[in-house]
C-alpha positions in Angstrom: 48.3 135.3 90.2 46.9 133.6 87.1 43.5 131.8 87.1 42.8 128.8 84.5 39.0 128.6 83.3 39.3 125.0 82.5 36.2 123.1 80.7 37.1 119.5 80.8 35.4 116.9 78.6 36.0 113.6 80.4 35.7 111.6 77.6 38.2 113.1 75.7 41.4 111.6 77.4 44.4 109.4 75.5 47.7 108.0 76.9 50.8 110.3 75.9 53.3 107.9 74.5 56.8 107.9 73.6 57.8 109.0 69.8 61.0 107.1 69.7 60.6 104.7 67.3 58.9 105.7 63.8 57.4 103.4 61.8 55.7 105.8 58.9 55.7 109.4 57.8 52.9 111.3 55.2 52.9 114.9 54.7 50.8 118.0 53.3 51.5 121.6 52.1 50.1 121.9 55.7 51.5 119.9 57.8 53.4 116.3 59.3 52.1 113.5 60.0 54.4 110.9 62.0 53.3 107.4 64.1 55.0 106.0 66.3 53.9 103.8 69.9 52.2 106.9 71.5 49.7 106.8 68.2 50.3 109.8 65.9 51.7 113.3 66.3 51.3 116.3 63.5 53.6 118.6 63.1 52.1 122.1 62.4 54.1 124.1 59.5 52.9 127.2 60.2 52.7 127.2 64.2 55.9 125.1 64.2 54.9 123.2 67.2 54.1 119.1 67.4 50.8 118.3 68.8 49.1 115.2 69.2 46.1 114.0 67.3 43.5 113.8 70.5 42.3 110.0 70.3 39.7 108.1 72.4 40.2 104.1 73.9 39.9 103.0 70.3 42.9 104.5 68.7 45.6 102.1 67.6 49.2 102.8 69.3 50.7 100.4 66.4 50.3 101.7 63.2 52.2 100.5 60.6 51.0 102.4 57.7 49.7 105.9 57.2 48.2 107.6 54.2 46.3 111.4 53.7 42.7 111.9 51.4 43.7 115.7 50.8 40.2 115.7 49.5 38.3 114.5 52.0 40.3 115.6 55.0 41.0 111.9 55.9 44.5 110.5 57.3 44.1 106.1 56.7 46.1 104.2 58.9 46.5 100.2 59.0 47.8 98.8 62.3 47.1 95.3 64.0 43.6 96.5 64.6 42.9 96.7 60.6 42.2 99.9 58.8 41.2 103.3 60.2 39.6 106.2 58.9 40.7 109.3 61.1 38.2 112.6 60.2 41.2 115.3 61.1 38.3 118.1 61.3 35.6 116.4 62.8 38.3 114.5 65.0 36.5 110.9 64.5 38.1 107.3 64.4 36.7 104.3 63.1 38.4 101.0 62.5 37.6 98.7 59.7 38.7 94.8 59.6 39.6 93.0 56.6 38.3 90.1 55.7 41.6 88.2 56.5 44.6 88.6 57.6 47.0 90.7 55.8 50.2 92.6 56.2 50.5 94.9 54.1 53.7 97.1 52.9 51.6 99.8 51.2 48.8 102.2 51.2 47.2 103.0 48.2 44.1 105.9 48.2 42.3 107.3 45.0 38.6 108.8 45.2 36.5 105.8 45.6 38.9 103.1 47.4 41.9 102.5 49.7 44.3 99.6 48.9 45.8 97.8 50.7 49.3 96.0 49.2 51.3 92.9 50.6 53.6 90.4 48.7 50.4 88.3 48.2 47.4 89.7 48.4 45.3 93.5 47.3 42.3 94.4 48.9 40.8 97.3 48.4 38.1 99.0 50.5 34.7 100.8 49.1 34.9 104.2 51.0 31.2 104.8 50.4 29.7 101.5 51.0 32.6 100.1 53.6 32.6 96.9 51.7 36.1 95.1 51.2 37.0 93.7 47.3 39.6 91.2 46.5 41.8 92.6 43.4 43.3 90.0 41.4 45.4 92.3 39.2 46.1 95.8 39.7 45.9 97.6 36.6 45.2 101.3 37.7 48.2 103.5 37.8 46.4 107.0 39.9 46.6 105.5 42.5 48.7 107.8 45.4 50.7 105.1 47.1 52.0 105.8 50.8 55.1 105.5 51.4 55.7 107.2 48.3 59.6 106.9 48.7 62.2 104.1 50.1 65.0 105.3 52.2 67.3 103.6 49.5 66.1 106.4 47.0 68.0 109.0 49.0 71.9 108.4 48.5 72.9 111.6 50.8 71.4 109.7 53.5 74.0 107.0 53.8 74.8 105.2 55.8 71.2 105.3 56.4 71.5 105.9 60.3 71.8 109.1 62.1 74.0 110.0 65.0 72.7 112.0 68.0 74.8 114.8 70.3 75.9 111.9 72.3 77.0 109.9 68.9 74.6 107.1 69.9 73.2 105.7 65.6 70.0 104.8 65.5 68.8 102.9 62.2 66.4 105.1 59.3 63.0 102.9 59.3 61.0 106.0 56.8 61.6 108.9 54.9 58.3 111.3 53.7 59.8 113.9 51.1 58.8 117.5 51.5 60.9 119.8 49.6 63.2 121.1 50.7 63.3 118.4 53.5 63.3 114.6 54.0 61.4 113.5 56.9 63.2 111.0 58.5 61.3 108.5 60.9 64.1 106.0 62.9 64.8 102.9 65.3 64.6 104.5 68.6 66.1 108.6 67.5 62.6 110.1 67.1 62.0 111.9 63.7 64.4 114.2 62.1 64.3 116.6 59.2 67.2 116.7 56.7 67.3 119.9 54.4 68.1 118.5 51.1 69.9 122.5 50.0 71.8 123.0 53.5 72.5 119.6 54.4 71.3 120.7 58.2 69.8 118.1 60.4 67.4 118.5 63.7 66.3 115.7 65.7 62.9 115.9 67.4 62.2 113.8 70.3 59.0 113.3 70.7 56.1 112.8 73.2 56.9 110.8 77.1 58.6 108.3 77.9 56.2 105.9 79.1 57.3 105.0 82.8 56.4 105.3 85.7 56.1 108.8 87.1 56.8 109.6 90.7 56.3 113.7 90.5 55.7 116.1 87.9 56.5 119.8 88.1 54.9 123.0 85.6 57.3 125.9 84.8 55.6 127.8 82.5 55.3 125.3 79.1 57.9 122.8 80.6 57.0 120.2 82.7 59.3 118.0 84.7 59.0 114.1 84.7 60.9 112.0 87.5 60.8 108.4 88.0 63.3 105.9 89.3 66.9 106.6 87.8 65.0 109.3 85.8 64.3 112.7 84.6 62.8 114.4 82.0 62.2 118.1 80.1 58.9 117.6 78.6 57.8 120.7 76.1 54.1 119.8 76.6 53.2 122.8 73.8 55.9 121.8 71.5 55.8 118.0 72.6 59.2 118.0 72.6 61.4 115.8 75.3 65.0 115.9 76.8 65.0 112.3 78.9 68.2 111.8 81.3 69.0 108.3 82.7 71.9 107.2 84.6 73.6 107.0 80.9 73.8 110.4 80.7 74.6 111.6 83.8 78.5 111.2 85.5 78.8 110.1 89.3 75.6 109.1 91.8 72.3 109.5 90.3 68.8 110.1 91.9 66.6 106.8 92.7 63.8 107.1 93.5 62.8 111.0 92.7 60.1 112.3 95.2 59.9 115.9 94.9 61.0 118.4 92.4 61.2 122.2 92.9 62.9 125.0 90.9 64.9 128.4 90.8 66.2 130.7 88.0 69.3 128.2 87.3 68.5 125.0 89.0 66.3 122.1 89.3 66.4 120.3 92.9 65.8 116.9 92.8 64.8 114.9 96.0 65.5 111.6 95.9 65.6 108.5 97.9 69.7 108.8 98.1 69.4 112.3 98.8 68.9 116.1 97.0 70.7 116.2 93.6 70.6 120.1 92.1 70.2 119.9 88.1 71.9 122.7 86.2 68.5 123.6 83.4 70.6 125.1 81.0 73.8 122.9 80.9 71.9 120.1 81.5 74.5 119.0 83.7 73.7 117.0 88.0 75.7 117.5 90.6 77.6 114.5 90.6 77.2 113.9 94.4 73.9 114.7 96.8 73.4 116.7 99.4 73.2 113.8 102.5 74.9 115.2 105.6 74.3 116.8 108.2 70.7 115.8 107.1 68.3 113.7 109.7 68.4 111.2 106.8 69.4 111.1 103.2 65.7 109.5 102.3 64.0 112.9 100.7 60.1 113.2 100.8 59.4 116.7 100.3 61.1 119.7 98.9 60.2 123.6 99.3 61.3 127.0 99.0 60.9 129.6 102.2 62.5 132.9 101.4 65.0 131.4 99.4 66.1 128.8 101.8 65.5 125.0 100.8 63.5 123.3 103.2 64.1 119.1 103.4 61.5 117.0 104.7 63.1 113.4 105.2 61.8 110.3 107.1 63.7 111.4 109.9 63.2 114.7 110.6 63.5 118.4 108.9 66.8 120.0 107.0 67.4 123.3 105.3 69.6 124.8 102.8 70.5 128.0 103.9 73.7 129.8 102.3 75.0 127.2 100.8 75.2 125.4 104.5 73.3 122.1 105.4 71.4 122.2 108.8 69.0 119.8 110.6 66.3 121.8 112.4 64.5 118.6 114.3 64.6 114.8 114.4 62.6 112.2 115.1 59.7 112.3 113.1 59.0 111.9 109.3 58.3 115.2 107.1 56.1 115.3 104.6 55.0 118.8 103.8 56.5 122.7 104.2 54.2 125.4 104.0 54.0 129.0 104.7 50.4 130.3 105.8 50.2 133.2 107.1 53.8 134.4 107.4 54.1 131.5 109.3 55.9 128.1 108.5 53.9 124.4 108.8 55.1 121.4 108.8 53.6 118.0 108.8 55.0 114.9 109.2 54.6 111.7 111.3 53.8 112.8 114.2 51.2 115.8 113.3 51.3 119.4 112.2 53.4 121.7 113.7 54.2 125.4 113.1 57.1 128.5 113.8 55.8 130.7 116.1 57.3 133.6 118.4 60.7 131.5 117.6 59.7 128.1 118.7 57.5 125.6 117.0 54.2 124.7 118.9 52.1 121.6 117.6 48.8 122.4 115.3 45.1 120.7 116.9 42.6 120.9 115.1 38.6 120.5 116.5 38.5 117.1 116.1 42.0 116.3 117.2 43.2 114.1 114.3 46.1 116.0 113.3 48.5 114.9 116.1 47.6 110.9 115.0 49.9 111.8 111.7 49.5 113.6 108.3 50.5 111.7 105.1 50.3 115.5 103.1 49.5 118.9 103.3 49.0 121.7 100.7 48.0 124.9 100.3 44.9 126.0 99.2 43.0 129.4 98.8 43.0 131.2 102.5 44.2 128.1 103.7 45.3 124.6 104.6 44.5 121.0 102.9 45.9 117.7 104.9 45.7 114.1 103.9 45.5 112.5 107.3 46.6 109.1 108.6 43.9 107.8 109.2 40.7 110.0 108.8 40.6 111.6 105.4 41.4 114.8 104.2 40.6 118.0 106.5 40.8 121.7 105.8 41.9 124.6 107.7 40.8 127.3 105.6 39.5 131.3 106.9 40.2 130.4 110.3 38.2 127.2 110.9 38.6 123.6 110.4 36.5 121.4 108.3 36.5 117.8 107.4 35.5 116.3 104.1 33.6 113.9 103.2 34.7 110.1 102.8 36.6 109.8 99.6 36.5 106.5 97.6 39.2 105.2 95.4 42.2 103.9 97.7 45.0 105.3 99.6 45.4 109.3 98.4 48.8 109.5 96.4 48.8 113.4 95.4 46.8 116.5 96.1 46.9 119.4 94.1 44.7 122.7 94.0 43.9 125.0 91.2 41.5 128.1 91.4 39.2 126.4 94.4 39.1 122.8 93.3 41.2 120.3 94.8 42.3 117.0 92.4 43.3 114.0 94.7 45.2 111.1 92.9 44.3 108.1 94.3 45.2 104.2 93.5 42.1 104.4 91.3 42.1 107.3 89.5 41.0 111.3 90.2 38.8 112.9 92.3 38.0 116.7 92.7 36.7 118.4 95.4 35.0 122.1 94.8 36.4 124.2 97.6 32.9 126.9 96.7 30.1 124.6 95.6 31.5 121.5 98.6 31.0 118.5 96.5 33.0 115.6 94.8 33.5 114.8 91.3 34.8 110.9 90.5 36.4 110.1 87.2 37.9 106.4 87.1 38.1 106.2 83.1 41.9 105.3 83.4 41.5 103.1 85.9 45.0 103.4 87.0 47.3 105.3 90.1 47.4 108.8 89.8 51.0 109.8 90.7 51.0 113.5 89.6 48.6 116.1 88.4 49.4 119.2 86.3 46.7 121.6 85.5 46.8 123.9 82.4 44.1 126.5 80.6 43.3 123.6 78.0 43.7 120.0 80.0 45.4 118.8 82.5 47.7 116.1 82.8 48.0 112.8 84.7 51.2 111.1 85.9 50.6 107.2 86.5 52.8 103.6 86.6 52.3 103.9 82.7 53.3 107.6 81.6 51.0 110.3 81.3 47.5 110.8 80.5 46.2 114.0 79.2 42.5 114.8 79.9 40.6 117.9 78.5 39.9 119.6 75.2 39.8 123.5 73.9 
């Protein structure tokens, strides 16, 4: 069993974005530096592994030029906000305006300014005094200009588009040159490196989509994405993605995707047309779903009991047992499977029920609000957590039943527990219960609908309609 000690500073949380599109490379002996509509992700030379710069509510998601002080440690950016100074040790933004506006198609930085270069105008900014200059005529030539290259200046590139596994092209936008590779940043491929001696390419896809996240699922540094019409392999140490749409796939594809569990080979996908299994390593679906004899084909829950698949539906319970589809009741939704005990619950509709001495007998609890209906259930330490219909969330844990206190923020969407704390997603945001100390924590700073929660030693990450939000810090 591993346990996560997990200190959380709140306030350091940003939106995970998606890396297709690339508008500006810059690069040290060190490291990567790429931006793209999730912000900016560096690419470590020596780890070999993408991470993202952590970034408060400030932090542009449009940059449009980016340029490194080597001196001072600084990376400058210019997006629609102005320009910003990012500290890469001390991990501090600030944004500076100019005194009109300006687009500019270059980045100029020497020891005691930046400049800033369109077709008309040059302003350069005072790094010491923070005050902005009008240059009529540039005359200085140490300047280190970013981008330093124009993907015109490299020939071999030509046609000036690359071509994925799937020969889709996607346009070249940058190039950063870093001998022996070219940096390539493109329209909608994600960045790829081009070995100027080998002529070998490798595409790097980048960050989340950002959509909206039904379920999320941790095996080991993967995590699982699914959405409607969706899935995705997300690399959260790497930040590296494999997204699948109804493009890639051949035959019936899942909807709407409500649970996710996994084997050694497979991924099984419930869905609202029914359970899809996903081959990890071909990356190939089943090109039909499981549906029949199932109580109904509308999947809300997925689990594994002694290596038989367990189907919770709005109809009633289904498992997956040798390869042969039974229905084990009907009549009432199910929306948790859970073995306590040696001993298998269920919850559902019309209460909690469990299999005992070969017959399943109905679960009351002391204050008899089970049997109105239970929206989830989860396990936690020595125990049971359920989300009831309608009296909050009650625990059956050591043998005795207790029942929380009122939780604010909205209808509960997902419960999670990790080493005696339990995180609730609500319409609003996250709450935590401490199973030990008995209290609630509140954090709304994403004001947003929590849709999945994944918890990991360093932060833990937020599903939502928008993509995912990573909270925490080492």
């Amino acid at each position: 069993m591993i346990f996560y000690l997990l200190v959380l500073s709140f306030e350091n949380w940003s939106w995970l974005g998606n890396f297709s599109t690339i508008k500006t490379i810059c690069s040290t002996p060190e490291a990567v530096y790429v931006a793209g509509e999730g912000g900016i992700m560096k690419y470590d030379k020596l780890k070999e592994k993408w991470i993202p710069l952590p970034t408060g509510k400030e932090f542009p998601k449009d940059i449009t030029l980016m340029g490194i002080d080597r001196r001072w440690g600084v990376l400058w950016v210019f997006s629609e906000q102005g320009l910003g100074e990012y500290h890469l040790l001390f991990k501090e933004y600030r944004n500076y305006v100019p005194p009109q506006k300006i687009t500019p198609s270059a980045l100029g930085i020497t020891e005691e300014y930046v400049y800033l270069k369109s077709t008309t105008f040059i302003f350069k900014f005072n790094k010491t005094t923070k005050q902005w200059e009008h240059v009529k005529k540039l005359t200085l030539t140490n300047i280190n200009w970013f981008p330093k290259d124009k993907v015109r200046d490299y020939p071999q590139l030509a046609p000036y588009y690359v071509v994925d596994e799937r020969l889709n092209q996607y346009p070249i936008i940058c190039v950063e040159k870093d001998y022996p590779y070219v940096w390539i940043g493109t329209n909608g491929g994600g960045v790829w490196s081009y070995n100027l001696l080998t002529f070998e390419k490798k595409s790097y896809k980048l960050g989340v989509p950002r959509r909206e996240i039904r379920c999320m699922l941790k095996e080991d540094s993967i995590i699982w994405l699914g959405g409607d019409n969706w899935l995705c392999r997300w690399n959260y140490v790497t930040n590296e993605h494999v997204f699948f749409t109804e493009d890639y796939f051949y035959g019936i594809v899942p909807c709407k995707i409500t649970s996710l569990v996994s084997d050694t080979s497979f991924l099984w996908i419930g869905a609202s047309n029914g359970v899809f299994k996903f081959d990890k390593k071909q990356y190939t679906l089943s090109p039909f779903p499981i549906t029949k004899p199932l109580p109904s084909s509308h999947i809300l829950t997925l689990t594994f009991v002694s290596n038989e698949l367990w189907i919770g539906t709005t109809c009633g319970l289904g498992r997956l047992k040798d390869g042969k589809v039974e229905t084990i009741f009907k009549g009432s939704s199910v929306v948790g499977v859970e073995v306590y005990e040696n001993t298998v619950w269920v919850a559902g509709g019309m209460g909690v029920f469990c299999f005992k001495n070969k017959e399943w007998k109905q679960v009351v609890d002391t204050f008899k609000i089970l049997p109105h209906g239970v929206k989830k259930m989860i396990k936690i330490p020595n125990g049971l957590a359920f989300n009831t219909q309608f009296q909050g969330i009650i625990l059956y844990q050591n043998k005795k039943w207790k029942k929380l206190p009122p939780l604010i923020g909205g209808d509960i969407l997902v419960m999670e527990c990790v080493n005696n704390q339990l995180y609730i997603g609500t319409e609003k945001g996250l709450s935590i219960y401490h199973l030990v100390e008995e209290h609630w924590k509140h954090y709304t700073q994403i004001n947003s609908s929590i849709t999945g929660i994944i918890v990991t030693p360093h932060f833990f990450y937020l599903g939502t309609p928008f993509g995912v939000v990573r909270f925490g810090g080492n």
